[in-house]
Every structure is written in structure tokens, then in C-alpha cells.
N, C-alpha and C positions, 0 to 999 in steps of 0.2 A: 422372473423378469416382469417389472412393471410394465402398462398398458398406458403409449403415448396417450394425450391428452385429447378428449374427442375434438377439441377447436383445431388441433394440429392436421385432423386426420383428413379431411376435404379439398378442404386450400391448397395444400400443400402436391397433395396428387395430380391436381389438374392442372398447376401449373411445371409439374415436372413431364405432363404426355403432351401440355405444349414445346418445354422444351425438346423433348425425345425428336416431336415432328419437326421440330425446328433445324436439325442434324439430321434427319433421315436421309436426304438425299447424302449425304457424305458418308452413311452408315452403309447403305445399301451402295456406295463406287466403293470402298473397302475390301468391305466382303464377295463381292465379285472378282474383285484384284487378290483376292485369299483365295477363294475357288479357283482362279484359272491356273494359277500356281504354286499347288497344294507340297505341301513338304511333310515327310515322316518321321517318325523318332523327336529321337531331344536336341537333334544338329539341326534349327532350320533358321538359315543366316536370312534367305531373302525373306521370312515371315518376319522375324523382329526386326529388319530393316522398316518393310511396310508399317509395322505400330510401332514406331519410333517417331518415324515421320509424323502419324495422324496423331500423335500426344503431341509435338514440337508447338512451343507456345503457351503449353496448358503451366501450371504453378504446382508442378508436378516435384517430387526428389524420385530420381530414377536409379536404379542401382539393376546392373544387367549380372548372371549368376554368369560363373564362370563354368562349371563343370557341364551347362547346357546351355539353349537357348533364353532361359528362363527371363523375365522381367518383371523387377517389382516394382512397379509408381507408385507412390505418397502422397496424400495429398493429407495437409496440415490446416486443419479449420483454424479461425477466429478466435474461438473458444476453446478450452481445456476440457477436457473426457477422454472418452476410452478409445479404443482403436475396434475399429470393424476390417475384414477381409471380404474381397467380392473375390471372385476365382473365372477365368475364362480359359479354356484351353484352346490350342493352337494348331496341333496334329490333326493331319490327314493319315486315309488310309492304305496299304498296298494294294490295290486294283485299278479295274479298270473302269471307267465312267460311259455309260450308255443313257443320258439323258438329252441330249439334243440341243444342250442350252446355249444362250448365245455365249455364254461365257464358262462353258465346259471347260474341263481340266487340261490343260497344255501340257503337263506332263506326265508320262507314256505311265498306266500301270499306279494311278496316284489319283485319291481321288477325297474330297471334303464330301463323306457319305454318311456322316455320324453329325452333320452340324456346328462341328467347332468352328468354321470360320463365320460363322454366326456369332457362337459365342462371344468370337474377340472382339468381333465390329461392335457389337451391342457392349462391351465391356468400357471401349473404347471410349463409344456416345455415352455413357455415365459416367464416365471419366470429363466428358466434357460439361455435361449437363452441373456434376457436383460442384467442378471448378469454377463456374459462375455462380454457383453459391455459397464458397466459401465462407461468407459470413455468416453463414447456418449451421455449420457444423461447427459443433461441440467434438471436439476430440482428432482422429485423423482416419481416413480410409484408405485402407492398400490393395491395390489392383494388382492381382496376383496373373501376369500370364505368361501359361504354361504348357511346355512342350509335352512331348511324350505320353499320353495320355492313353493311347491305346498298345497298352500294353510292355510298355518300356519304363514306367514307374517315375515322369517327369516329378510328380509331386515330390517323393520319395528323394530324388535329388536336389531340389529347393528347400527343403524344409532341412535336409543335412549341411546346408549351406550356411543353417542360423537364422533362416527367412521369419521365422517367432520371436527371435531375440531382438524385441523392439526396444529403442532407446526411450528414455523419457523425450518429451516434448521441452523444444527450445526455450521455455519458461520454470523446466526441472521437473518440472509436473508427472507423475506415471502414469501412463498411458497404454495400458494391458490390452491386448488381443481378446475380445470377450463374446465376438461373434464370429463365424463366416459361413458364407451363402455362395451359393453355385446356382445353377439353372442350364438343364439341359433338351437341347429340341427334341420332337417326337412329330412325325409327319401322321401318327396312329391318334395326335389330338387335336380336335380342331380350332382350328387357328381364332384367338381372342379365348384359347381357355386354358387353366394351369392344373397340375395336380400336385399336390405334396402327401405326405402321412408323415406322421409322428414312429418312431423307432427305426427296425430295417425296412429299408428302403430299397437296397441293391445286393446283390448275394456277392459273395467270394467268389473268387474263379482262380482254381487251382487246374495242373493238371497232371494226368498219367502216361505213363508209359510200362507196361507189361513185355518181358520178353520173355517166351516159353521155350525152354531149348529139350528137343527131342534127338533122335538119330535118323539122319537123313536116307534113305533107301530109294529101291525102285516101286512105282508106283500100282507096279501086279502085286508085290507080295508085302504089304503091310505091315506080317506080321514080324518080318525080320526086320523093320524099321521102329522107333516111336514116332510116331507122325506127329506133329504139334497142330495142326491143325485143325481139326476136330474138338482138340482141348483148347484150342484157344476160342471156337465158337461155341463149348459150352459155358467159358470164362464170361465171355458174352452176354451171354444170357440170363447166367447166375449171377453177374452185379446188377442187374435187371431189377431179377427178385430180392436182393439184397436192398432196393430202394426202396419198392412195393411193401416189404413184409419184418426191414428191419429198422425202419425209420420213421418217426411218430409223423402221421399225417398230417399234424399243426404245424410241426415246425417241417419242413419238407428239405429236400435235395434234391439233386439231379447227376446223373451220370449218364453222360453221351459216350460213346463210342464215335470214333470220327474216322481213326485210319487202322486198317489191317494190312498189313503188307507179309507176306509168304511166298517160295518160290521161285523158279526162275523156269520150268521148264513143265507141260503136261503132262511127262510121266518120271518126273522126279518127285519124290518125299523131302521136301525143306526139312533143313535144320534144324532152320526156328522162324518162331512167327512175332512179330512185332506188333503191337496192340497199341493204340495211343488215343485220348482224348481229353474229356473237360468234365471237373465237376463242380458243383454249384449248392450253394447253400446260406440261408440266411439266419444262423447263429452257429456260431465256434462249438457248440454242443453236437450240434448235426454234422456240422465238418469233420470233428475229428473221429466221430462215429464212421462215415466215410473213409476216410484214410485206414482206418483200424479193420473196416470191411472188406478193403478191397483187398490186403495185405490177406487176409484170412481167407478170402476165396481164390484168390487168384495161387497161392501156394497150397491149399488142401486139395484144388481140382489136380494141377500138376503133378502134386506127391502122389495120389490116388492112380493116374496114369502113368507113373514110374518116370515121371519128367521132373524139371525143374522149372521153378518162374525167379524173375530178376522184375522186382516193384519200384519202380522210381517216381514217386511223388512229386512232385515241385508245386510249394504255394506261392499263390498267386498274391492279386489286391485281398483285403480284405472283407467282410461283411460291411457295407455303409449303411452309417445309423445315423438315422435324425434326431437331434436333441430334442425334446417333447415339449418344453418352451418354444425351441426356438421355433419349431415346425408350425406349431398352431400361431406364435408370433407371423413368419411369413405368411401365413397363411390369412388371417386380416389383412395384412397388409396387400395379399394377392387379390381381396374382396374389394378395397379401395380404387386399384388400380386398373384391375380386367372386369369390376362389375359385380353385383352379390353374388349371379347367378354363373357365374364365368370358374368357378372354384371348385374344384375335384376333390373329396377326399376319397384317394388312392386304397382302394380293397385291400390289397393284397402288394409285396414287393417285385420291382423286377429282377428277373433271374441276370438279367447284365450285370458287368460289375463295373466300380468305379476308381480309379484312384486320390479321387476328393475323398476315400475313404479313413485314410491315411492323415488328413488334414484334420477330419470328426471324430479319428479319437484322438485327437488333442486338444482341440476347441469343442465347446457346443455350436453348433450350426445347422445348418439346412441345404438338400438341395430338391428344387423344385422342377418341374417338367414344363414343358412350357408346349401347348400346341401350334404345330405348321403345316396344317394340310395345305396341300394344295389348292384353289381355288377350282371348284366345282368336281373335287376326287370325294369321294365316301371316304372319312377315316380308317374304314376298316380295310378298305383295298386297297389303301395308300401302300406306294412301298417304302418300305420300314427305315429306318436306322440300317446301314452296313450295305441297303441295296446298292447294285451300278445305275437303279436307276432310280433313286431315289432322289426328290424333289423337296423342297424346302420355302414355303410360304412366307417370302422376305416381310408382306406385312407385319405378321409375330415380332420383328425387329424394335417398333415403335413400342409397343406397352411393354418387352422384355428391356429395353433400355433405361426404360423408366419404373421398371420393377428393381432394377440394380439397384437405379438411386435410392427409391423411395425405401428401402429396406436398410441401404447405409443410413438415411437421413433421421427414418423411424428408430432404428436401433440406438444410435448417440444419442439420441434426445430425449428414449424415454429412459435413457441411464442419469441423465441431470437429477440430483439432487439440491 
């Protein structure tokens, strides 16, 4: 990927963070109106109600998916080139909200604790900010927003919808999908700073269920039972060292244990015990290594103990990978925008996953982190992503709205030939 032209790269920024300030007040009544009535899954009619309204006017082609909430806006430059994608997601999470704000979650067990209603507001303001300058863009930008994202596979049903299958441009022109960019909050970064890396970015998250089925008895005499029990807390332990001793320390994973459920009484011997969690991994090499693991311990401890285990797998999103252009592209472009010194490159990936995953292996793209501490918290004590009481640093709004643009604007224009 060629390197915009350095005249473009100055001008251009500063007057996209005036624009950004120029809508912040309407970004920041959006996303409070997100926050106080958070919706979950891919059904969320009063959230694409709200961003319908605050596009209404913009020179926008709207086409809403049918199989969920989904929304795609168009916007069609001046100019003929290529098609970029901006991605904002939509979903809330199921919990409950303990943060005090004046605009707290109104509905019960539901809560904007991951940043999305950030996302959309900011997706929104460059959606506005582009639209006034349409006679800058070369090519067209699709505003991608997107339900379901925590864990319901919103993307995964947009993209079955044909959402790639872009037409040429109204002059016959092709017009290919040749970027897309995401950007997600972190209250762990401080606010005016971004992070990206080039390759994995975000691990897969699949998950398990083990059931060990033994003979239930009474709880004096063991030996006239198989108790699963005990077998299921060495199963425990031995995917443990299964992480530790059989998986290359570069490329890493994780296996949590989250629920064991056994039981019904203190002097009864269960059945069986039920073993369920999450595992994590950032390359398909390490992953299936993991599923292949757990299937071999979790059946040799059992057989060993004269039981049975029932392994049921289920994969998740996949490993998210940053294209290595593109990532170092947004990543100038993040030096423009938040400052030289404002720009992370990210050590190591996070073990969250994503479902922009889905979108980067079909396009090259990027998704970047964007910092929102709180104003006077330590990043490090901030509470996280998924807390009830996590807080979110509305200023980060301003230069994340204008990192939207500046990356559609950067991307079309250094594809002119």
C-alpha cells in the first residue's frame, strides 16, 4: 500500500479534529441516549431507530439488513476509486450497571460496559464530518453498524447478507472493498492515546463443555460408587498443565475453567459432573492443538478411572489479524491525529476476541484501541471493559471520530493513481 502524500498529511487532520469538535456535542447526546437504553443481541430496533435519525439528512444510501439489526450507509465521493469500510458496533451487554452516571442504563440487567455505544456515536460523527466532504473522496465509504457483537456473530450475519458484494459506482466504475478499520475503547488506555500491532491482535474464543459420567452412590462408601468428582477436579488441573507443558510459549493459549456444577445433596455421590469454560488462542496452530488436548485428557483421565467423559467443543469468533500494511498504515495515520508521541505499538495481543474477525479474513484492515480513561483514574485501576462499573472518557470521542475519517480519507487517496 502506497504512503499518502506528505502535503496531504497535516492539513487534512487538523481540519478533520475541527470538524470532529464541531459535532461533539451531538456525539456525546447520542451516546448517552445509547447508554441509557442499551439493547443486546442482533434484535435492537430502538438502537437503529436512534442512528437513523442522527444520519437523516447526511447523502448517505442506506440499506438496513434484514436478518438483524444491521445498517449499512454509503457514502459515494465526487471522485471514482476504491471502497473503504469503517465498522462500529452496537450491542450491549447482559448485566447490570453500577456506575452512578447521570445517564445510567434504564434497562434492568443491560448495560454499554464494552464501549460500543461509543463506537456508533463516533462512527456516526464521521459519517458526518465525511459527508461535508464529499468532494474529497475518491471512491466511497461504508459505514458498517453492527449488532451482535458480543457474542451472537452480528458480523457473521451482515456479511451472509452480501454486505461485500458491492456494486460498481454510478458512473460503471469498480469500486472493490480494499480496506476496513474498526477501533475499540479501553478504559486500561489513557485517553489521547491509541494502540495497534501488525498480525494477531485478538485471540479466538471458543468454548468447552466436559461431562464425566460415573455411578452415583452414597457418600460413606465410595468404593461401591464411581464418583466423577474427583475425576473431574483432576481433569482440571491436567488441562492446566496441558497449557503450561504442551504449548509453545510464543504462540500461547489459555484455558479457563469457569463452571463445575455436581450434585444435589452432601451425602450423595453424583452421577456426573459437568465442567464448562473458554479457551483462547492467537493462531489456528495453537487452537487446534487445544481442542485435540483437551479431547485426550479429559477421555484418558476418565477411562483411567473406569468413567466416561462426553467433550463438546464449540468454536467461537476467530483469531483477529491485522493486515501488516494496513496496521502500520493506520498506525501514521493514528501519529497525525492523536500526536507522534500518543501511538502504542501493542507488545503482545489481547486474549479477548472479536468478531471484526470475520470481516479480516476477508479484507485487509485494522482494528485499533483507542484510550478512555477516566479523567483523574490510573489506567491501571481503571475498571476494565465488561466491568458494572466501568466508565468511559467521552473526550476520546473527539480524535476517535476523526480517526474514522482521517483513515477513510487517507486510504482512498493514497490508492489514486
Amino acid at each position: 500500500m502506497s504512503t499518502p502524500a506528505a502535503t496531504d498529511r497535516h492539513g487534512s487532520v487538523i481540519g478533520l479534529l475541527e470538524q470532529a469538535n464541531d459535532v461533539f456535542a451531538d456525539t456525546v447526546s447520542l451516546r448517552r441516549e445509547l447508554h441509557r437504553w442499551p439493547e443486546i443481541g442482533n434484535d435492537l430496533p430502538s438502537t437503529r431507530e436512534q442512528v437513523l435519525a442522527a444520519l437523516e439528512g447526511l447523502p448517505l444510501e442506506i440499506t438496513l439488513h434484514q436478518s438483524t439489526s444491521g445498517i449499512v450507509a454509503t457514502l459515494v465521493g465526487d471522485k471514482p476509486g476504491d471502497t473503504v469500510l469503517l465498522r462500529g458496533d452496537m450491542d450491549a451487554l447482559p448485566m447490570p450497571e453500577d456506575t452512578d452516571l447521570d445517564f445510567s442504563s434504564a434497562n434492568k440487567n443491560r448495560m454499554h460496559a464494552c464501549g460500543h455505544d461509543m463506537h456508533t456515536s463516533m462512527l456516526v460523527a464521521s459519517a458526518k464530518i465525511l459527508s461535508a466532504r464529499k468532494a474529497d473522496i475518491a471512491g466511497r465509504v461504508m459505514f458498517m453498524f453492527q449488532p451482535g457483537e458480543e457474542g451472537y456473530g452480528g458480523a457473521v450475519f451482515m456479511l451472509n447478507e452480501g454486505m461485500l458484494d458491492v456494486a460498481p459506482l454510478p458512473n460503471g466504475i469498480a469500486s472493490p472493498i480494499t480496506g476496513a478499520f474498526a477501533m475499540h475503547m479501553t478504559p486500561n488506555i489513557p485517553t489521547g492515546m491509541v494502540g495497534i500491532r501488525p498480525g494477531p491482535t485478538m485471540a479466538s474464543s471458543d468454548t468447552l463443555t466436559i461431562i464425566i459420567a460415573g455411578r452415583g452412590g452414597h457418600a460413606s462408601a465410595p468404593h461401591q460408587a464411581l464418583d466423577p468428582v474427583p475425576v473431574a477436579c483432576e481433569i482440571v488441573q491436567a488441562l492446566q498443565t496441558l497449557v503450561t507443558r504442551r504449548l509453545d510459549v510464543f504462540d500461547p493459549g489459555v484455558i479457563t475453567v469457569t463452571n463445575i456444577h455436581a450434585g444435589t445433596a452432601y451425602n450423595v455421590i453424583p452421577e456426573t459432573v459437568e465442567i464448562k469454560g473458554t479457551m483462547r488462542a492467537i493462531s489456528e496452530r495453537t487452537r487446534e492443538q487445544i481442542h485435540e488436548g483437551i479431547q485426550r485428557v479429559a477421555n484418558g483421565i476418565a477411562t483411567a478411572h473406569e468413567m466416561s467423559a462426553t467433550v463438546l467443543l464449540e468454536r467461537g469468533y476467530p483469531v483477529t489479524i491485522n493486515d501488516d500494511n494496513f496496521a502500520l498504515f493506520a498506525e501514521d495515520v493514528g501519529r497525525a491525529v492523536m500526536g507522534e508521541k500518543n501511538v502504542i505499538r501493542m507488545p503482545h495481543p489481547v486474549m479477548g476476541a472479536e468478531d471484526f474477525s470475520y470481516v479480516l479474513h476477508k479484507l485487509p484492515g485494522a482494528m485499533m484501541f483507542i484510550g478512555a480513561t477516566p479523567e483523574g483514574v490510573n489506567p491501571n485501576t481503571a475498571a476494565p471493559n465488561h466491568s458494572n462499573r466501568a466508565i468511559f472518557n467521552e473526550e476520546a470521542m473527539r480524535k476517535g471520530s476523526a480517526m474514522y475519517a482521517a483513515v477513510a480519507l487517507r486510504h482512498l487517496n493514497s490508492r489514486l493513481t
